[in-house]
TIGU-173524 format. One line per field, with one value per residue: x negated, y, z negated of N, C-alpha, C in turn; residue number from 0. Coordinates in steps of 0.05 Angstrom, whole numbers. Atoms other than C-alpha are relative to their C-alpha. Layout:
// residues N
n.east = [X; ...]
n.north = [Y; ...]
n.up = [Z; ...]
ca.east = [X; ...]
ca.north = [Y; ...]
ca.up = [Z; ...]
c.east = [X; ...]
c.north = [Y; ...]
c.up = [Z; ...]
n = [NUM; ...]
//
This chain:
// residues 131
n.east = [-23; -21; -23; 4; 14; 6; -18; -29; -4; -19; -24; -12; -12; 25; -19; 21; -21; -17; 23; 17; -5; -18; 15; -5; -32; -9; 16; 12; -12; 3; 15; -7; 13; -19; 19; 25; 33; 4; 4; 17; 31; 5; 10; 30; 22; -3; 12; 17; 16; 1; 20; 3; 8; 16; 29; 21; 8; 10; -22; -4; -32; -20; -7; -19; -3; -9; 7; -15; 14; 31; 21; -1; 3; 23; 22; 15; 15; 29; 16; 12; 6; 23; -14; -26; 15; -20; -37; -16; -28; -23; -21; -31; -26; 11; 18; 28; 13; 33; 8; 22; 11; 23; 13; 18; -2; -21; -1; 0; -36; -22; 5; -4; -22; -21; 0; -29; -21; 3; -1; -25; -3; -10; 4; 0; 25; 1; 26; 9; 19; 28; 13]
n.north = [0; 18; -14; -25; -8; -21; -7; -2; -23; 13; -12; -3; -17; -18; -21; -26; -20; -8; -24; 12; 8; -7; -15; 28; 17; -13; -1; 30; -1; -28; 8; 24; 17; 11; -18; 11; -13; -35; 0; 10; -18; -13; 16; -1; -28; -10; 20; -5; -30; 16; 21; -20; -6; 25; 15; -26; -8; -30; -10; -29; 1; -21; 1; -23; -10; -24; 2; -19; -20; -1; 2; 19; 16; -9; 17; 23; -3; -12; 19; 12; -18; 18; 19; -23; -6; -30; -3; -29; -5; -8; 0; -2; -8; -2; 19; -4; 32; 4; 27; 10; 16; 20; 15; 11; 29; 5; 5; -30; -11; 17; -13; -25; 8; 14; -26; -18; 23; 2; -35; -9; -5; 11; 2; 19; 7; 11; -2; -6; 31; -1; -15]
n.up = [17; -9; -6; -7; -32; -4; -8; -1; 12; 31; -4; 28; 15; 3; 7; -4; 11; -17; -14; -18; -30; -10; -14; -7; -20; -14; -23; -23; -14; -7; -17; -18; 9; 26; 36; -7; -14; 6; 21; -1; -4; 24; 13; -13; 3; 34; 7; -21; 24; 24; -6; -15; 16; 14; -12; 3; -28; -9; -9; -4; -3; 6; 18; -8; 20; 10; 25; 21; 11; -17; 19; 3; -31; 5; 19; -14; -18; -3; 15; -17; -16; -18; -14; -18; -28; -10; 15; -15; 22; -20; 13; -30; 24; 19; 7; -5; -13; -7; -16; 8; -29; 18; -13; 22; 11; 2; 26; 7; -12; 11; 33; 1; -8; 28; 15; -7; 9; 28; 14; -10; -27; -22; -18; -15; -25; -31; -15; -39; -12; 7; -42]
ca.east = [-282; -223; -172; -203; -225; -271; -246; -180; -138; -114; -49; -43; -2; -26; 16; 4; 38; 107; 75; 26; 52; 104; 50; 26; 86; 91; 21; 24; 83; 50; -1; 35; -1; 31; 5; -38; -87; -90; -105; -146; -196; -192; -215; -277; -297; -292; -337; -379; -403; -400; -448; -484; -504; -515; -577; -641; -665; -691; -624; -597; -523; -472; -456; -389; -368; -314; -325; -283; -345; -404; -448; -454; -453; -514; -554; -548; -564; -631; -649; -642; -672; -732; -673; -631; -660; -598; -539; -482; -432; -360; -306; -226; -162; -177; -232; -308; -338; -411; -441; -501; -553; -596; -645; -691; -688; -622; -629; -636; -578; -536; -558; -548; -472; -451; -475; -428; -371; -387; -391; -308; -324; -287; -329; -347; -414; -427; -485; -517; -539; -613; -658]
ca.north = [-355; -400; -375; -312; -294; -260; -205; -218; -171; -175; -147; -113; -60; 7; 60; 130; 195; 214; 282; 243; 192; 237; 278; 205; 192; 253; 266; 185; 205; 279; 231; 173; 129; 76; 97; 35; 63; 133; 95; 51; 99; 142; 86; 76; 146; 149; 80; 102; 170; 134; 77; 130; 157; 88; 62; 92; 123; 195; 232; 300; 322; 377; 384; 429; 460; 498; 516; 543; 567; 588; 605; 530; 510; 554; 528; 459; 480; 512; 456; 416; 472; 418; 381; 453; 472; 529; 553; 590; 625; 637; 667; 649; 669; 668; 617; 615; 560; 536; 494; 456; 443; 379; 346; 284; 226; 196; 183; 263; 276; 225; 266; 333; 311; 275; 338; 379; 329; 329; 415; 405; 428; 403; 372; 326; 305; 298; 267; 281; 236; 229; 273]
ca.up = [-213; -203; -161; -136; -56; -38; -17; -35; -76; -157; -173; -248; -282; -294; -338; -319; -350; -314; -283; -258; -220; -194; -169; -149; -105; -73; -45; -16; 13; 33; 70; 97; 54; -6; -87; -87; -33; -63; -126; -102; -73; -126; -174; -120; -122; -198; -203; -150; -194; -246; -220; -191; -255; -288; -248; -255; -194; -173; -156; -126; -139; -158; -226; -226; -293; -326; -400; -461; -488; -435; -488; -504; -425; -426; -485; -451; -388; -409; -456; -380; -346; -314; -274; -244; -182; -176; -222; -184; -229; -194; -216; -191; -235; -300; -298; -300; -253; -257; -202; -227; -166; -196; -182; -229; -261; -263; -343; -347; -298; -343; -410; -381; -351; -423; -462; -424; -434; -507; -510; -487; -414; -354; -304; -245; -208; -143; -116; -53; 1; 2; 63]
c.east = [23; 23; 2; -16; -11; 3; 25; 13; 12; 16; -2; 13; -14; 27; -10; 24; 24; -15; -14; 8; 23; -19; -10; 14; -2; -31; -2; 22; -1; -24; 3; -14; 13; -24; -23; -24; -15; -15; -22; -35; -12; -23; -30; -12; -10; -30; -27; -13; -10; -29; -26; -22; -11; -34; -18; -12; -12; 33; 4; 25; 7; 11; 18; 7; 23; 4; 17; -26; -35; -29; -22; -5; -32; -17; -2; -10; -33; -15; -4; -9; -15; 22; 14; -21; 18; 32; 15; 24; 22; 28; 25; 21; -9; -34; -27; 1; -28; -10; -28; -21; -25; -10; -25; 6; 28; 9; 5; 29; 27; 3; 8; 39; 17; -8; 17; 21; 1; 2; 38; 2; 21; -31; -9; -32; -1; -21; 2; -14; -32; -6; -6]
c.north = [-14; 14; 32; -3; 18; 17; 7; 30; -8; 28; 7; 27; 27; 27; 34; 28; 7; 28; -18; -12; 9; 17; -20; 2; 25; 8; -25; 11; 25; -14; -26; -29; -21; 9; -18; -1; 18; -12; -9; 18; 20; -13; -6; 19; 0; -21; 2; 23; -6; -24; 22; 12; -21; -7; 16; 2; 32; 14; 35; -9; 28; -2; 22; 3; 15; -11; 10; 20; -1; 11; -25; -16; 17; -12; -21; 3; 11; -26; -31; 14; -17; -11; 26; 9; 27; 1; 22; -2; 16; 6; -1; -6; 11; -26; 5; -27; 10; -23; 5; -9; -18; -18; -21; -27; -5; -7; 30; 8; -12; 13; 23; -1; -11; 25; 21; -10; 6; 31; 3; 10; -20; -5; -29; 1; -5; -11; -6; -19; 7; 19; -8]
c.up = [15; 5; 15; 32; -3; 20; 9; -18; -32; -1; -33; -6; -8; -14; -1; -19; 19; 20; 17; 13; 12; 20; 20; 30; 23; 16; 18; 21; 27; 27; 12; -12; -28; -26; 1; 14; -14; -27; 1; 12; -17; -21; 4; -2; -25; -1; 10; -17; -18; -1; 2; -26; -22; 7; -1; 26; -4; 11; 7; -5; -10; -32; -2; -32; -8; -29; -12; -6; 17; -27; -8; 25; 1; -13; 12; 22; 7; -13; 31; 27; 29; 18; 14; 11; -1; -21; 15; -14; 28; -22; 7; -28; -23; -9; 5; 11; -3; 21; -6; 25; -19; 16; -24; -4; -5; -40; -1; 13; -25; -31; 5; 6; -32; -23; 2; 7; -23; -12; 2; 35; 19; 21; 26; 24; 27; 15; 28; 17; -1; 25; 15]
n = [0; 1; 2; 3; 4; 5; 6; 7; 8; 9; 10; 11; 12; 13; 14; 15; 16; 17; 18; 19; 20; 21; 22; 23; 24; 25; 26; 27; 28; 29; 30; 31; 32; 33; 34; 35; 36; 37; 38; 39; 40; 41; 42; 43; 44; 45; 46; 47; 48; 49; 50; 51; 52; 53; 54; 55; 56; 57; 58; 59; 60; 61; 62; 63; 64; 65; 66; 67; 68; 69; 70; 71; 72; 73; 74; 75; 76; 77; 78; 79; 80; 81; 82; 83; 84; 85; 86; 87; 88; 89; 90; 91; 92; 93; 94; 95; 96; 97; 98; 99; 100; 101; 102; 103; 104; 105; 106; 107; 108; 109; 110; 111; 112; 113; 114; 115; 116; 117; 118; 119; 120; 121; 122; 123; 124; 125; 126; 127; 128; 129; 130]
//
């Protein structure tokens, strides 16, 4: 592409909610660091999970959970029973947590992860390095 290094850097615009990048501002400044890093690694982690769950492979990871309605986090979790190696229920404030321990086909991880997305849950994957 014309005009681009590799490994140079592109510069664009990015509008976030007030809250946010106030919260933003104040952890770069909580870690000596400018917003653009914080953002920028953020962005990698996100892409990185994200990829992560694209490619087909064999995968282990963390599937973390909190539900409005566990009833519903349940039903999907049995219907991907073949892929959970371990469910650990936790409870802190008012909240239920579920951590998902998985293990399978990366198509199955990617089905069981957008099902509980799609029930309203909160959650975030984590995969694990290999053994």
């Amino acid at each position: 592409m014309p005009g681009r290094r590799r490994g140079g850097r592109k510069r664009f615009g990015v509008s976030l909610p007030e809250d946010l990048a106030d919260r933003l501002t104040i952890l770069s400044e909580k870690l000596g660091v400018d917003r653009s890093r914080l953002v920028e690694e953020a962005v990698r982690a996100y892409l990185e999970d994200y990829n992560h769950l694209q490619l087909p492979h064999k995968c282990r990871g963390i599937l973390i959970i909190r539900c409005p309605d566990w009833g519903e986090a349940r039903r999907i979790s049995e219907e991907h029973r073949r892929i959970i190696s371990n469910i650990v229920h936790e409870h802190s404030g008012d909240y239920c947590y579920e951590a998902l321990f998985i293990e399978g086909d990366s198509t199955q991880v990617s089905s069981l992860y957008s099902s509980i997305l799609k029930a309203g849950c909160k959650a975030r994957y984590i995969p694990l390095p290999p053994p």
